[in-house]
C-alpha positions as CSV (number, residue, x, y, z in Angstrom):
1,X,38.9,-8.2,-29.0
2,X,41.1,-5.4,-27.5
3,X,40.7,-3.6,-24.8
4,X,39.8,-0.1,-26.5
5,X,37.3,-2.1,-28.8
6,X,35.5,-3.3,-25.8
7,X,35.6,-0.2,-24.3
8,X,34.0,1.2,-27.5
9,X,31.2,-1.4,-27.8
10,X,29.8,-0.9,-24.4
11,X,30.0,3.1,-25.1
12,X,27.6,1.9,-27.6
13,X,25.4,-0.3,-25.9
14,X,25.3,2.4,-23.4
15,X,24.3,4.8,-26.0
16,X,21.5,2.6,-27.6
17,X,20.2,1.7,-23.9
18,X,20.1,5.5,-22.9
19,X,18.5,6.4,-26.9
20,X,15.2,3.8,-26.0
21,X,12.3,5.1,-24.6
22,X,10.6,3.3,-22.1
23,X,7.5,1.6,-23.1
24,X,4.6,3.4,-23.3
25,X,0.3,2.4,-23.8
26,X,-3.1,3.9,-23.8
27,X,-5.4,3.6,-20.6
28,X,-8.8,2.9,-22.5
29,X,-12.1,3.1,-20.0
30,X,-15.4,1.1,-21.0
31,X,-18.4,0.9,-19.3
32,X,-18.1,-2.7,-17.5
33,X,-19.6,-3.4,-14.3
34,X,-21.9,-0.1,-14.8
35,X,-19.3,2.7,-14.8
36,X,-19.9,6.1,-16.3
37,X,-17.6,8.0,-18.0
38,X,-16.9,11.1,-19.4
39,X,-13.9,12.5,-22.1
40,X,-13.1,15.7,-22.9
41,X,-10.3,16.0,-26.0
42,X,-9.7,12.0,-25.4
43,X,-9.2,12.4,-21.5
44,X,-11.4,10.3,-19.5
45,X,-12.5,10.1,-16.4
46,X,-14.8,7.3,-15.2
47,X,-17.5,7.9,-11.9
48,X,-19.5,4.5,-10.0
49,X,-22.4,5.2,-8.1
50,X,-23.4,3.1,-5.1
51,X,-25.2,3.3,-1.8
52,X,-22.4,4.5,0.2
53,X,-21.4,7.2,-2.4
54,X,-19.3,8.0,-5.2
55,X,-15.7,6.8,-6.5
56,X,-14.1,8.4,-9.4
57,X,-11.3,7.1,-11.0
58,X,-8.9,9.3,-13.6
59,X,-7.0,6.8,-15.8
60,X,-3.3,8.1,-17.4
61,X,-4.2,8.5,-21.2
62,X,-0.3,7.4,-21.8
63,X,1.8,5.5,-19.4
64,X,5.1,5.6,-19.8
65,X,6.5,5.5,-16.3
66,X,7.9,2.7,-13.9
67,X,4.4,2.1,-12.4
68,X,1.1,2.2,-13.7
69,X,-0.8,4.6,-11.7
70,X,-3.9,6.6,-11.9
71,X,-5.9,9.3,-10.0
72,X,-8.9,8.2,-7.5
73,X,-11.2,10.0,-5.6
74,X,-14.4,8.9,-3.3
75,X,-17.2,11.1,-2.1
76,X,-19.4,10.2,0.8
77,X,-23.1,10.5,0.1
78,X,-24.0,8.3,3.4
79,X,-24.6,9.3,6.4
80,X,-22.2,7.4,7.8
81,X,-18.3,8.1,8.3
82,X,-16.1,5.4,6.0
83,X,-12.4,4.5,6.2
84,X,-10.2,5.0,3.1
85,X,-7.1,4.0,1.6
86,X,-4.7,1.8,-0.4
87,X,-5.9,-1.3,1.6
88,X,-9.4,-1.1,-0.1
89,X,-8.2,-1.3,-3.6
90,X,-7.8,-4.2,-5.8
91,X,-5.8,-4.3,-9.2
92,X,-6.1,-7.4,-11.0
93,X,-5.2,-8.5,-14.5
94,X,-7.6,-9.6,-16.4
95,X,-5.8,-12.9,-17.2
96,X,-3.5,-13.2,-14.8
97,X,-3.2,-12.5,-10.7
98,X,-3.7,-9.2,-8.9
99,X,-1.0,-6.6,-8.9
100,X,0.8,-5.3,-5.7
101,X,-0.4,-1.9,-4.9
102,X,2.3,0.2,-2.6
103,X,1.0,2.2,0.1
104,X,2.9,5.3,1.2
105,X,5.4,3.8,3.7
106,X,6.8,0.9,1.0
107,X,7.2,4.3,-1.5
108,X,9.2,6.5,1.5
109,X,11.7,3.5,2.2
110,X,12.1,2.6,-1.9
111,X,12.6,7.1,-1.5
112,X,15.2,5.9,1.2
113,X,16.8,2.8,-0.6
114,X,17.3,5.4,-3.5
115,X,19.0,7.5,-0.9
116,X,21.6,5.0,0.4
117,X,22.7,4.2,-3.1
118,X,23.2,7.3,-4.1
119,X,25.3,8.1,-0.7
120,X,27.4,5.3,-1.4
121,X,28.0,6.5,-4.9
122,X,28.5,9.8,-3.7
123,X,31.5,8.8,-1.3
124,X,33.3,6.5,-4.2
125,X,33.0,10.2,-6.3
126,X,34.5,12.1,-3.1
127,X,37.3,9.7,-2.7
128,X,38.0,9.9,-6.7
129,X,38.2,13.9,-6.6
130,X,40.4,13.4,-3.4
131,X,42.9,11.0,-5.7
132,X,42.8,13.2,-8.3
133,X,43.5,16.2,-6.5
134,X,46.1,14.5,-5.0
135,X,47.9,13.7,-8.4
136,X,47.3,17.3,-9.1
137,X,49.2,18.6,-6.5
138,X,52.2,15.6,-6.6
139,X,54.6,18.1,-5.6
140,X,52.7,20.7,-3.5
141,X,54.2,19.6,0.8
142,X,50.6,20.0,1.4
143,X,48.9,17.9,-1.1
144,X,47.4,15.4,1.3
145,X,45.8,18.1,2.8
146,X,44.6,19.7,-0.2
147,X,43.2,16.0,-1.3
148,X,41.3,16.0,1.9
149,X,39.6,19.4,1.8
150,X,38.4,18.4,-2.2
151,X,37.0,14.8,-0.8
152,X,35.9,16.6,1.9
153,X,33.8,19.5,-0.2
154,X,32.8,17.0,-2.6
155,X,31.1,14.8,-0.2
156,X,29.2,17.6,1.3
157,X,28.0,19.3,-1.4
158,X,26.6,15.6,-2.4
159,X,25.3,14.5,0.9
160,X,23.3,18.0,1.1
161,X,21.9,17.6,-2.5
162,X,20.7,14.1,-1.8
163,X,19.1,15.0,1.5
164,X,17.4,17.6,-0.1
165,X,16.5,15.2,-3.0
166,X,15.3,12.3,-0.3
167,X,12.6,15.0,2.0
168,X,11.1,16.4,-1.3
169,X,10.7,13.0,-2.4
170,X,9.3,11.8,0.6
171,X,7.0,15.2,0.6
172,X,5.8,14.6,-2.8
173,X,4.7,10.6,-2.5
174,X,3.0,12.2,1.0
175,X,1.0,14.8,-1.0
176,X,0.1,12.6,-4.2
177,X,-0.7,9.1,-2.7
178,X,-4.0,7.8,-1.3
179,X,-3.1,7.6,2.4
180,X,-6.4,5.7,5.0
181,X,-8.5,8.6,5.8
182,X,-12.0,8.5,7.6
183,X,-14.2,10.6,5.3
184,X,-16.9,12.1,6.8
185,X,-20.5,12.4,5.5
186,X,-21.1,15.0,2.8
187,X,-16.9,14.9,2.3
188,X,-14.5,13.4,-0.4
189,X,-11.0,11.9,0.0
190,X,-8.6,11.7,-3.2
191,X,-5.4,10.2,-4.1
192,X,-2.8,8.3,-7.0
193,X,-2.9,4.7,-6.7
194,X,0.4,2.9,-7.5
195,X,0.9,-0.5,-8.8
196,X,3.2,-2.9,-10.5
197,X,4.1,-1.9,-14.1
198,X,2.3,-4.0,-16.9
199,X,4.3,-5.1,-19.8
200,X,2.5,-4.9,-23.0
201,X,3.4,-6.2,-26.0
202,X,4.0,-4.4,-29.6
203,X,1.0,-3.6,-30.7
204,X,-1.0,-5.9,-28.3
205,X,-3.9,-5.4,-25.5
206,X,-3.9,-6.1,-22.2
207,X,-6.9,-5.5,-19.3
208,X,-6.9,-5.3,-15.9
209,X,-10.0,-4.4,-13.6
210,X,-9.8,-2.1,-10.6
211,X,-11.8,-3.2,-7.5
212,X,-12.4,-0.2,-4.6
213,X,-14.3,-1.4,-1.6
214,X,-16.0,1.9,-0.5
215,X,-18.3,1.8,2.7
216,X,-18.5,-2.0,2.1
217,X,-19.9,-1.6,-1.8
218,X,-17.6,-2.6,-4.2
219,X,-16.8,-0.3,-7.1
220,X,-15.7,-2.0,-10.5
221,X,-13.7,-0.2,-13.3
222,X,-12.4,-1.9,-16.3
223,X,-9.2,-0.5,-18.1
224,X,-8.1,-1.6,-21.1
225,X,-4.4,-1.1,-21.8
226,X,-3.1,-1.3,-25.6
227,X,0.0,-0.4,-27.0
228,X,0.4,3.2,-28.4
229,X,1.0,1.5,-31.9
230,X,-2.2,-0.3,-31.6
231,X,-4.9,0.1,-33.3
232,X,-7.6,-0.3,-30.4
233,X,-10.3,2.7,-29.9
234,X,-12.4,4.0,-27.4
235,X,-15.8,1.7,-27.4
236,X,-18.8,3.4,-28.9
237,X,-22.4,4.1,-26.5
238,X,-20.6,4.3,-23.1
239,X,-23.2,5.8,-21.2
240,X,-21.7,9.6,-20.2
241,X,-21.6,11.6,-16.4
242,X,-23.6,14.6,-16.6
243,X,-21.5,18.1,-16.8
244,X,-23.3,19.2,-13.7
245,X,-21.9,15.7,-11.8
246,X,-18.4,15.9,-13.0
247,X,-18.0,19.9,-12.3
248,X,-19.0,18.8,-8.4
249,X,-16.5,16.1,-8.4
250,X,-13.7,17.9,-9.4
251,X,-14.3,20.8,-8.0
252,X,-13.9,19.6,-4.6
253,X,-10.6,20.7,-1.8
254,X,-9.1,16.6,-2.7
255,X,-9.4,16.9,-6.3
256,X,-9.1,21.2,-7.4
257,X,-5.4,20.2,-8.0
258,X,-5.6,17.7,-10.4
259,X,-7.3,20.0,-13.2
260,X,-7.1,23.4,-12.2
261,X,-3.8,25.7,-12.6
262,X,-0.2,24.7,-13.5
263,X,1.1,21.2,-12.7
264,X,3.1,21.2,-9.5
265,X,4.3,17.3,-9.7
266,X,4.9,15.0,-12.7
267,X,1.3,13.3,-12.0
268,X,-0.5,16.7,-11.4
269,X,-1.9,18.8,-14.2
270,X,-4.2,16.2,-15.4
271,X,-6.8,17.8,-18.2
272,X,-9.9,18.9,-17.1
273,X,-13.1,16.7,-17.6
274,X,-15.6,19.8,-18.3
């Protein structure tokens, strides 16, 4: 094969790569282990009562990203303070072992990681603009000089856009992901949970079961994940949260943002549950 062949057939590859979208499946809710739930337009959002309080937990109806992920919320009925966060919550797959569940400091470094590489990639572009400005100017007496300044620029301009890039990154996985909070009596706290991506096959059905330990009660929710081109449905006679319960829930300072106004964040913006 010669060279420009080659050239062509990973152009193509590249192509084909770049033309596939990422796989994508349904976050079904049931009514396991005693969970409500309510839909509005196919939207769910399921609520488990116990006698520490409340824990609501908003699935993604399509999933479609790196992570699975998926909005939770607990309200404290007790009257008792209760701690919070990433630490009390359990994904597990049905038929397999549990998934790992990153807090906020393993997202900021992966935020920083990110960073590096692009910094390193940054300076190879700088020193290619530099070369190339160089050729440019073969016969200017101050073409090294010019070659500098265009490295020079060029690595500034990038270094500033992936600063900018790292803090709002960092600011956004701050603002979205359930971080340990006390929450006081009578008060709710509210966050995304992360966790490994599942892989689903074409057309198959996968499960996994989400265990929150809130005020030392655990809190079950089971999730059934099937491919977009899958035939599965919603299950019929899941018993349904009141109007009057769901409007308090998400109507709260923690959880407004989710439903109300226009999405500020990928993983904002979810519909409302009337």
């Amino acid at each position: 094969m010669t060279i420009s062949k080659a050239v062509v057939l990973l152009l193509g590859l590249g192509l084909v790569a770049c033309a596939s979208s990422p796989p994508e499946y349904r976050m079904i809710p049931t009514a396991d282990h005693g969970a409500g739930v309510r839909f509005s337009r196919g939207n769910a959002a399921m609520v488990s009562n116990g006698p520490s309080g409340s824990v609501m937990l908003l699935p993604v109806r399509y999933n479609a990203s790196n992570r699975l992920y998926f909005a939770l919320a607990a309200f404290n009925t007790s009257g008792r303070p209760i701690n919070l966060g990433t630490e009390d919550v359990r994904v597990y797959l049905e038929d397999g072992p549990a998934l790992r569940i990153p807090d906020f400091n393993y997202l900021r470094q992966e935020a920083r990681r990110d960073a590096e590489r692009a910094m390193a990639a940054a300076w190879v572009g700088a020193g290619i603009e530099g070369y190339l400005a160089c050729q440019q100017a073969a016969d200017h007496p101050r073409r090294t000089e010019i070659a500098f300044r265009r490295a020079s620029g060029e690595l500034k301009m990038s270094s500033a856009a992936i600063d900018l890039q790292l803090r709002h990154a960092i600011s956004e996985r701050g603002r979205l992901v359930l971080q340990t909070t006390t929450v006081d009596p009578g008060r709710t706290t509210a966050g995304f949970i992360f966790a490994d991506q599942v892989l689903t096959p074409t057309g198959g059905v996968r499960s996994i079961v989400v265990d929150v330990n809130f005020g030392g009660a655990a809190h079950r929710f089971h999730i059934v994940l099937a491919a977009s081109d899958s035939s599965v449905e919603v299950a019929t006679n899941i018993p349904a949260v009141p109007a009057q319960t769901m409007q308090g829930m998400q109507r709260t300072p923690e959880t407004w943002h989710w439903t109300n106004g226009p999405s500020s964040a990928p993983y904002d913006g979810l519909e409302v549950i009337d």
